[in-house]
mmCIF file as gemmi writes it, N, C-alpha and C atoms, coordinates in Angstrom:
data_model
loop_
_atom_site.group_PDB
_atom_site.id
_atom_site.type_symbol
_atom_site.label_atom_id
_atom_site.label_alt_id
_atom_site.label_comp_id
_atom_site.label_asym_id
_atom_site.label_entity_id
_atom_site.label_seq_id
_atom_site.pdbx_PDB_ins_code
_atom_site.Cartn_x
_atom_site.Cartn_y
_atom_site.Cartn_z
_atom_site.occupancy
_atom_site.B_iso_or_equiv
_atom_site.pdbx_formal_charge
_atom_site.auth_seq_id
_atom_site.auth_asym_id
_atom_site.pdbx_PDB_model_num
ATOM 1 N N . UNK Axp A 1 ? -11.287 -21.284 49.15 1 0 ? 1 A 1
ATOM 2 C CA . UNK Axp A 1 ? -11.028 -20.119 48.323 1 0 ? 1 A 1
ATOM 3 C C . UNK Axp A 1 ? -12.266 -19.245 48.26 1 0 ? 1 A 1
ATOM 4 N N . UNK Axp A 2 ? -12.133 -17.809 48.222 1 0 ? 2 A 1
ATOM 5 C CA . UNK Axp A 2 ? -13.131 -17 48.112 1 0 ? 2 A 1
ATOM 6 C C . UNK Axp A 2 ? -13.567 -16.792 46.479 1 0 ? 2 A 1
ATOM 7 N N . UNK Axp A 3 ? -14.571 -16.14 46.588 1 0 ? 3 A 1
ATOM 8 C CA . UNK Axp A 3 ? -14.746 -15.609 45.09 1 0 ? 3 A 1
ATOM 9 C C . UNK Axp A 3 ? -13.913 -14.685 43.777 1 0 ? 3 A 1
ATOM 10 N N . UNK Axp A 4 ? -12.873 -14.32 44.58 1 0 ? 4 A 1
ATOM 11 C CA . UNK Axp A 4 ? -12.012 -13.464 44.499 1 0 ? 4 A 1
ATOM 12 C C . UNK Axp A 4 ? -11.177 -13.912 43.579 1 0 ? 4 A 1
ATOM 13 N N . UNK Axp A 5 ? -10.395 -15.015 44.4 1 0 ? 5 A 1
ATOM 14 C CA . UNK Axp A 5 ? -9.415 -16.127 44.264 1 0 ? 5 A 1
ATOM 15 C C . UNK Axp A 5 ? -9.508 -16.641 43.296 1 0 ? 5 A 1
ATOM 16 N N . UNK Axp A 6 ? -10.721 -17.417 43.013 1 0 ? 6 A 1
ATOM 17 C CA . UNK Axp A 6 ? -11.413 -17.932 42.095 1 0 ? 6 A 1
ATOM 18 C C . UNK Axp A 6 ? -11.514 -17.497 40.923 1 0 ? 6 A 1
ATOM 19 N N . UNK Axp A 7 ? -11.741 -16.218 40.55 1 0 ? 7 A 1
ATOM 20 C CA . UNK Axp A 7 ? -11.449 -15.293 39.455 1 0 ? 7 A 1
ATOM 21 C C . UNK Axp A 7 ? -10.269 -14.895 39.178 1 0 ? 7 A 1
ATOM 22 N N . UNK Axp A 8 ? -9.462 -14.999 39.822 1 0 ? 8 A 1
ATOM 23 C CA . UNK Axp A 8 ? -8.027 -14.516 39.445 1 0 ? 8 A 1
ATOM 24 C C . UNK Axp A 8 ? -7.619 -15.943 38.931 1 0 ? 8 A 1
ATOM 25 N N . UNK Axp A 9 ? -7.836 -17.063 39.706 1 0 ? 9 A 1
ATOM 26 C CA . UNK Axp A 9 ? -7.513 -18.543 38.923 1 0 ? 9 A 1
ATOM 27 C C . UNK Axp A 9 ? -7.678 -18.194 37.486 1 0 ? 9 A 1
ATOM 28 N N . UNK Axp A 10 ? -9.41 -18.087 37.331 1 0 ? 10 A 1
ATOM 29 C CA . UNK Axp A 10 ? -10.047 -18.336 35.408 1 0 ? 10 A 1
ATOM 30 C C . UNK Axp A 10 ? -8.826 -17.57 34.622 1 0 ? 10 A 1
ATOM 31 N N . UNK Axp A 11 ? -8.596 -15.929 35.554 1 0 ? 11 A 1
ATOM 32 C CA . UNK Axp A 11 ? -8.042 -15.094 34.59 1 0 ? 11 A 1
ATOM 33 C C . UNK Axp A 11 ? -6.414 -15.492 34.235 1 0 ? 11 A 1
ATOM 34 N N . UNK Axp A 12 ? -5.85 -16.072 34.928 1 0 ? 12 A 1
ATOM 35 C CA . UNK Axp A 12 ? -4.464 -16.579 35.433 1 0 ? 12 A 1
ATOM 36 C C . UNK Axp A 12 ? -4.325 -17.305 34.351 1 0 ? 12 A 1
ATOM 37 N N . UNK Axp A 13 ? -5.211 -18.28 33.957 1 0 ? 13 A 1
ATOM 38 C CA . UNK Axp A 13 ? -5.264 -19.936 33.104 1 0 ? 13 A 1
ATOM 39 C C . UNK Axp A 13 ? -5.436 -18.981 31.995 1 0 ? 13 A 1
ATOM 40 N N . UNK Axp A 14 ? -6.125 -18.041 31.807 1 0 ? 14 A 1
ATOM 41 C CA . UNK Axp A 14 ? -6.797 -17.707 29.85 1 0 ? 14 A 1
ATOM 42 C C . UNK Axp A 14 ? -5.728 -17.477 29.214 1 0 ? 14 A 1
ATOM 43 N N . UNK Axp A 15 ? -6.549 -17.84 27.939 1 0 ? 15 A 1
ATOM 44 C CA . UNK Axp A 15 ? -5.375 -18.088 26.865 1 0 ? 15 A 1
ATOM 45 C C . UNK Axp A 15 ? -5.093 -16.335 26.315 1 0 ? 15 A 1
ATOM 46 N N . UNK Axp A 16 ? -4.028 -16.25 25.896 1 0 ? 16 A 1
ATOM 47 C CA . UNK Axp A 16 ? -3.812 -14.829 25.163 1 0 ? 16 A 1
ATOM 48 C C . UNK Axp A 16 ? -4.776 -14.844 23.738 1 0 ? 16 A 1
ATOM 49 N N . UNK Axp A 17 ? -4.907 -13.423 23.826 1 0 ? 17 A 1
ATOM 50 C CA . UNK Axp A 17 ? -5.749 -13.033 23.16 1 0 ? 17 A 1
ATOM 51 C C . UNK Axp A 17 ? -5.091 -12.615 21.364 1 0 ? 17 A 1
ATOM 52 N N . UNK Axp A 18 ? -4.512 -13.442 20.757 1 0 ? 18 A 1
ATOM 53 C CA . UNK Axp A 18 ? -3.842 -13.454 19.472 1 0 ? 18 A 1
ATOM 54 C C . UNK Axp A 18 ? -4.413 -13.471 18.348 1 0 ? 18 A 1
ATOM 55 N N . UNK Axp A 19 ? -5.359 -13.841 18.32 1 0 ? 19 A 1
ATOM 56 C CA . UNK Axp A 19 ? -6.57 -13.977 17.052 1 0 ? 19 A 1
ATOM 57 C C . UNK Axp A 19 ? -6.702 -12.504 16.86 1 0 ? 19 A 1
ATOM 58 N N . UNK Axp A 20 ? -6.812 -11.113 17.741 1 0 ? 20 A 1
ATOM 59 C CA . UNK Axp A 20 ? -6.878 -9.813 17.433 1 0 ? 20 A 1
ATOM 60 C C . UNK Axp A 20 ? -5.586 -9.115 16.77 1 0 ? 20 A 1
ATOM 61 N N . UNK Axp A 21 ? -4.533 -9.768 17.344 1 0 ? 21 A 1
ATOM 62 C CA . UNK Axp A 21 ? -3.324 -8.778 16.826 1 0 ? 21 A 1
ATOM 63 C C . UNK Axp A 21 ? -2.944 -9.585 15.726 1 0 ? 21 A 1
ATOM 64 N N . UNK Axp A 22 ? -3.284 -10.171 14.589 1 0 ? 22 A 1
ATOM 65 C CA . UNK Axp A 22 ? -3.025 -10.592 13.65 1 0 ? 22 A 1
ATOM 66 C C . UNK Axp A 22 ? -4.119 -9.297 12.506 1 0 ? 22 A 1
ATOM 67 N N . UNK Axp A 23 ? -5.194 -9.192 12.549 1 0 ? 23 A 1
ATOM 68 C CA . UNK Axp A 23 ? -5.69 -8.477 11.934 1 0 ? 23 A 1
ATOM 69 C C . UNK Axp A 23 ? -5.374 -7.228 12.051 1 0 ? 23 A 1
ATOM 70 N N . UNK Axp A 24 ? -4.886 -6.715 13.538 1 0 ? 24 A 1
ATOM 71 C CA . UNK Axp A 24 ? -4.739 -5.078 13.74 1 0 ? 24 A 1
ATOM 72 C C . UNK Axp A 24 ? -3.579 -5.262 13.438 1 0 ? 24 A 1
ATOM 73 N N . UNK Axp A 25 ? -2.656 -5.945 13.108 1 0 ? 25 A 1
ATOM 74 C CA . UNK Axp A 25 ? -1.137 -5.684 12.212 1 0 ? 25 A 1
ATOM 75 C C . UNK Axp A 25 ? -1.128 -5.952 11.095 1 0 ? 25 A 1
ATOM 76 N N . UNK Axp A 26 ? -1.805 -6.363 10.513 1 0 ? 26 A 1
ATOM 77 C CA . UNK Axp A 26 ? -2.307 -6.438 8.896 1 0 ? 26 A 1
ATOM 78 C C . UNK Axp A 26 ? -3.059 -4.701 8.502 1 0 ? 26 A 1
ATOM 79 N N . UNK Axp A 27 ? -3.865 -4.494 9.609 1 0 ? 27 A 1
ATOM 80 C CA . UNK Axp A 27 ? -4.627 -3.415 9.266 1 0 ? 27 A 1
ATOM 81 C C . UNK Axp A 27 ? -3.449 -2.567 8.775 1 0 ? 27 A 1
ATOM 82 N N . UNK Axp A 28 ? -2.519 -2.174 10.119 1 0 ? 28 A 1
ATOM 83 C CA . UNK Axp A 28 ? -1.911 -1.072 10.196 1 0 ? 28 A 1
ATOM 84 C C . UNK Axp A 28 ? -0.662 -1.292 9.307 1 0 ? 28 A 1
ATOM 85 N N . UNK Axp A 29 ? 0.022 -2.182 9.063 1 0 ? 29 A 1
ATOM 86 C CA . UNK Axp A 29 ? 1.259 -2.962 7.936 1 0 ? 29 A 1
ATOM 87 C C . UNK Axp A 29 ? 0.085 -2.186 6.603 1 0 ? 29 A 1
ATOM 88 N N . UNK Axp A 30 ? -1.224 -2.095 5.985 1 0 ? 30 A 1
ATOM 89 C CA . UNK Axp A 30 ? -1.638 -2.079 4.949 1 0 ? 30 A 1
ATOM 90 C C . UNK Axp A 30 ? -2.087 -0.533 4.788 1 0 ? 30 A 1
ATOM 91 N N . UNK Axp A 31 ? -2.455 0.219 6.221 1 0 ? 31 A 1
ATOM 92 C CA . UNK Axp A 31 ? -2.148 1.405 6.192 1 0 ? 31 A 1
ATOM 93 C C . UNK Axp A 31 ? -0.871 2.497 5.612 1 0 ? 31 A 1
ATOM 94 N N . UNK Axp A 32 ? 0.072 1.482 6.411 1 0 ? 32 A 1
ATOM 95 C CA . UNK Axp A 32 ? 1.242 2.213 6.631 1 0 ? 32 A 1
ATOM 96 C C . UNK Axp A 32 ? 1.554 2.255 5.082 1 0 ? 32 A 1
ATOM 97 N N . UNK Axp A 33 ? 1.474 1.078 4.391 1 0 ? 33 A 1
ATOM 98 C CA . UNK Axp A 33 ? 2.133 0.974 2.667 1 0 ? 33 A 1
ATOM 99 C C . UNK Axp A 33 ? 1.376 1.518 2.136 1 0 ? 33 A 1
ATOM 100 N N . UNK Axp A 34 ? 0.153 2.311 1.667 1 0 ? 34 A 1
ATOM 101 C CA . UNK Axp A 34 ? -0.859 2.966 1.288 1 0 ? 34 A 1
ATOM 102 C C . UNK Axp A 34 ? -0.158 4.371 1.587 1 0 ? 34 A 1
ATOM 103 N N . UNK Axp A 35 ? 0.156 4.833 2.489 1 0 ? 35 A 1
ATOM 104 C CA . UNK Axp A 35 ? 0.182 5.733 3.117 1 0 ? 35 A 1
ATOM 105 C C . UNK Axp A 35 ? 1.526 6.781 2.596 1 0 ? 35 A 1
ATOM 106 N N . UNK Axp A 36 ? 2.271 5.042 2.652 1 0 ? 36 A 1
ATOM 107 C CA . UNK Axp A 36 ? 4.299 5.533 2.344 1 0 ? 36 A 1
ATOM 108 C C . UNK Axp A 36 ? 3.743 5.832 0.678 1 0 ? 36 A 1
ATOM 109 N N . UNK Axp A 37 ? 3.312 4.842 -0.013 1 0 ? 37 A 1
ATOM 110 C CA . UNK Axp A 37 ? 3.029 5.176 -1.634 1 0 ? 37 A 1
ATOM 111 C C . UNK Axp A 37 ? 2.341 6.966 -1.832 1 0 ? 37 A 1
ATOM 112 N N . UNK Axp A 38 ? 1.351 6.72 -1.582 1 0 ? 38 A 1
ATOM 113 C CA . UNK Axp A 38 ? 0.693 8.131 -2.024 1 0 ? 38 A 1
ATOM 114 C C . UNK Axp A 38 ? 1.713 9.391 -1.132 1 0 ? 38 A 1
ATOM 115 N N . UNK Axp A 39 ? 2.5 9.41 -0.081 1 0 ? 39 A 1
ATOM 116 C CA . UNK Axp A 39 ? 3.151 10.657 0.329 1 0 ? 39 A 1
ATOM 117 C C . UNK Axp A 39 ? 4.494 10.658 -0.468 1 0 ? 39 A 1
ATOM 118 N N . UNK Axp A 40 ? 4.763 9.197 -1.036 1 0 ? 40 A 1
ATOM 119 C CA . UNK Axp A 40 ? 5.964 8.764 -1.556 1 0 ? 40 A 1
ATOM 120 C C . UNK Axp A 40 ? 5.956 9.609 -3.504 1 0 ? 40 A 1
ATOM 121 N N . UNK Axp A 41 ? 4.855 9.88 -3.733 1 0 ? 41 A 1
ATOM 122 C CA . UNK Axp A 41 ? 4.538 9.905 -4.705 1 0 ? 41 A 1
ATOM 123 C C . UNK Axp A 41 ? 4.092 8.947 -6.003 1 0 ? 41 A 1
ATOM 124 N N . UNK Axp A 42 ? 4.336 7.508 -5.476 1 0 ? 42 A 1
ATOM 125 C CA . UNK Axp A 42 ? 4 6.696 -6.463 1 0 ? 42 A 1
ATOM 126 C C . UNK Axp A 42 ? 2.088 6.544 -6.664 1 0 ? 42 A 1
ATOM 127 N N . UNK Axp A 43 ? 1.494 6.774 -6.146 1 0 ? 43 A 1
ATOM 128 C CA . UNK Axp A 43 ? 0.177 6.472 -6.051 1 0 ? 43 A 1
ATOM 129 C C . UNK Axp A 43 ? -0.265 8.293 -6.286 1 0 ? 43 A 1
ATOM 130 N N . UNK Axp A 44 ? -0.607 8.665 -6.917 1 0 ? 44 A 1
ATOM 131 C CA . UNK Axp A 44 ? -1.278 10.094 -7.234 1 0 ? 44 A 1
ATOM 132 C C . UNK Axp A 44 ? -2.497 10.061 -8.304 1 0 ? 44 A 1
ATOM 133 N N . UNK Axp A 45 ? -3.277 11.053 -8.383 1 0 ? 45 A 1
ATOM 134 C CA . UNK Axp A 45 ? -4.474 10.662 -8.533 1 0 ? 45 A 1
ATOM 135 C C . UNK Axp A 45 ? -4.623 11.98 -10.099 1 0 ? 45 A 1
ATOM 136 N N . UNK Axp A 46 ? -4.612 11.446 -11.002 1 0 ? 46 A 1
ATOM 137 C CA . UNK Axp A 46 ? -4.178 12.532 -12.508 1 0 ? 46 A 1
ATOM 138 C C . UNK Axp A 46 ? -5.318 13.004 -13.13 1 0 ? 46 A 1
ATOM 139 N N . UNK Axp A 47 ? -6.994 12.575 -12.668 1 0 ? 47 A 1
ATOM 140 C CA . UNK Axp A 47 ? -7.624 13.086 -12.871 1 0 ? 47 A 1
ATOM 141 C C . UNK Axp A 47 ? -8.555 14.549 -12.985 1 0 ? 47 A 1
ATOM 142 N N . UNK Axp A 48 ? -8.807 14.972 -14.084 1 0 ? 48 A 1
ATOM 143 C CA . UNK Axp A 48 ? -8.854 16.796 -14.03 1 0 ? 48 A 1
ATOM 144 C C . UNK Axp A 48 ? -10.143 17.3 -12.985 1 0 ? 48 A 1
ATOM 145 N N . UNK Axp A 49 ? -10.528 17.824 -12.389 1 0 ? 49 A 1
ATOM 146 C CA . UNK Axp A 49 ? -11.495 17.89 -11.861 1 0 ? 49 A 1
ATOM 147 C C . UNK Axp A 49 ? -12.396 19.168 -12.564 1 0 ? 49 A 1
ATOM 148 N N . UNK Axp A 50 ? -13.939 18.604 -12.991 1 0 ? 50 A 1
ATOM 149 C CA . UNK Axp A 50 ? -14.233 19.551 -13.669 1 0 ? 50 A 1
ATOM 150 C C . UNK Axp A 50 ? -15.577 19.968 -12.815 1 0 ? 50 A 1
ATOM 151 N N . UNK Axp A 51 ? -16.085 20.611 -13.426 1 0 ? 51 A 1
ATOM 152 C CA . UNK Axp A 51 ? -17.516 20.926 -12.81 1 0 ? 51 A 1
ATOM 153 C C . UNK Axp A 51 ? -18.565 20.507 -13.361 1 0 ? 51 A 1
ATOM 154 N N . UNK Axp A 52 ? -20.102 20.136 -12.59 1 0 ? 52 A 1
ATOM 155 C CA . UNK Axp A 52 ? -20.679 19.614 -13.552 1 0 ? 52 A 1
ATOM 156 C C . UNK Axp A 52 ? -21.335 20.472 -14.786 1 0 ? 52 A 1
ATOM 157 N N . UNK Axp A 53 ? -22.1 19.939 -16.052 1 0 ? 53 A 1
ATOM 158 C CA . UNK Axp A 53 ? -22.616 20.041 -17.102 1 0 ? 53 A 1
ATOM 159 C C . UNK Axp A 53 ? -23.444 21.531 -16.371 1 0 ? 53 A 1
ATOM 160 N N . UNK Axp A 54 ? -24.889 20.954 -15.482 1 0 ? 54 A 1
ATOM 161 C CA . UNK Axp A 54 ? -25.581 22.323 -15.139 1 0 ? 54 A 1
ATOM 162 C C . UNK Axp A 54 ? -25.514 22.564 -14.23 1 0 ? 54 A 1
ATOM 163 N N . UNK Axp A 55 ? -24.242 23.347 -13.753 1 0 ? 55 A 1
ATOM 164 C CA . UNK Axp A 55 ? -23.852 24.167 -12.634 1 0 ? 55 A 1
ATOM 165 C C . UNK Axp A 55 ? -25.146 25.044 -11.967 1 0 ? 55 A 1
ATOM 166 N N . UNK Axp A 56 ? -24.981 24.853 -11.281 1 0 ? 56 A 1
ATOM 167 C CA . UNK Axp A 56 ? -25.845 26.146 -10.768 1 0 ? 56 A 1
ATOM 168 C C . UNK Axp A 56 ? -25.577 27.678 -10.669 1 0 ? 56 A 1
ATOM 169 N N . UNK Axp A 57 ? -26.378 28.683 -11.559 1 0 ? 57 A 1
ATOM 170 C CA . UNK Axp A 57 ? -24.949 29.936 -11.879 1 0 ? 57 A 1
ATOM 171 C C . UNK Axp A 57 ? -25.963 30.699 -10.723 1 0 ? 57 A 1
ATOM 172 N N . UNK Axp A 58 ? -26.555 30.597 -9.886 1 0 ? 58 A 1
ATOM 173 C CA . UNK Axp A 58 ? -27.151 31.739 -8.453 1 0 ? 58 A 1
ATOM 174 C C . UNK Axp A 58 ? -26.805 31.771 -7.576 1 0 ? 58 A 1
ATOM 175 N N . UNK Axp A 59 ? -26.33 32.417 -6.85 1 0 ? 59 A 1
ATOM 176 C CA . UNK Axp A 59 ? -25.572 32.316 -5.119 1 0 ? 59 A 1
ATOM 177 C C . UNK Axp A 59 ? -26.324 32.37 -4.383 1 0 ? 59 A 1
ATOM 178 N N . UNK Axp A 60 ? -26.403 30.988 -3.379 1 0 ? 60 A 1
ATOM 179 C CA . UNK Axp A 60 ? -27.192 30.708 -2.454 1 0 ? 60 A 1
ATOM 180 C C . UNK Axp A 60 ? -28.112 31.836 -1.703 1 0 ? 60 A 1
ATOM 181 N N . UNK Axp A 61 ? -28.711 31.764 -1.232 1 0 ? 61 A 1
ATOM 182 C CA . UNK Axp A 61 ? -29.793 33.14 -0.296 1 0 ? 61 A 1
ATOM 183 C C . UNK Axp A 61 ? -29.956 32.64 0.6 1 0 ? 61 A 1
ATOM 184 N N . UNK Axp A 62 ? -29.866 33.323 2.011 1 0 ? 62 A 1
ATOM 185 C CA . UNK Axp A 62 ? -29.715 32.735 3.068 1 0 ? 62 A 1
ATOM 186 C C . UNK Axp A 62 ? -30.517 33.676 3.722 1 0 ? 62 A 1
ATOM 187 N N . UNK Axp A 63 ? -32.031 33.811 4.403 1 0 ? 63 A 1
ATOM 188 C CA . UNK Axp A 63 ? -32.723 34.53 5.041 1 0 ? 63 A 1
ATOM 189 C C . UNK Axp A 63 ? -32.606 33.775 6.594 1 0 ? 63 A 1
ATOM 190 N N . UNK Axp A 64 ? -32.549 35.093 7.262 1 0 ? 64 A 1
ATOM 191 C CA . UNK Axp A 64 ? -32.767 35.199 8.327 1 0 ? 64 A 1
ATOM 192 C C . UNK Axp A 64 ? -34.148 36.194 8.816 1 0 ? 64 A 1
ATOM 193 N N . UNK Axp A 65 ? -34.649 34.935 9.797 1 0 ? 65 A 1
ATOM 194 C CA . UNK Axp A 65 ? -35.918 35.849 10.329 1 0 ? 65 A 1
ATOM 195 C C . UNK Axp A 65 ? -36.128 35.382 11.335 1 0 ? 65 A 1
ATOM 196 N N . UNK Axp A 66 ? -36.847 36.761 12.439 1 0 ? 66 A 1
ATOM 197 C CA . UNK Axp A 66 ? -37.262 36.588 13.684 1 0 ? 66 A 1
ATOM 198 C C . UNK Axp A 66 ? -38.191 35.547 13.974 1 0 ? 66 A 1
């Protein structure tokens, strides 16, 4: 057998790779329900948004120079 051969044997015998698609279907199963809730409307977020205490009341200045 060549070297070739030989490598296609190792790759032929390996075991499937299952230990990954248990977590990336958990990931995406925990996405997806996150995802259905908050577009679903059950998950929304009721907090007021305010500004802080010492705002800054000056509008930025932005110089430009040669």
């Amino acid at each position: 057998m060549d070297e070739l051969d030989q490598s296609y044997e190792v790759f032929k015998h390996r075991e499937p790779i299952y230990w990954i698609l248990v977590p990336l279907a958990t990931l995406l199963v925990v996405i997806g329900l996150v995802s259905g809730l908050v577009f679903g409307g059950v998950l929304e977020g009721n907090e007021v948004r305010e500004a802080p205490e010492h705002a800054p009341t000056t509008q930025p200045t932005v110089q430009i120079a040669p």
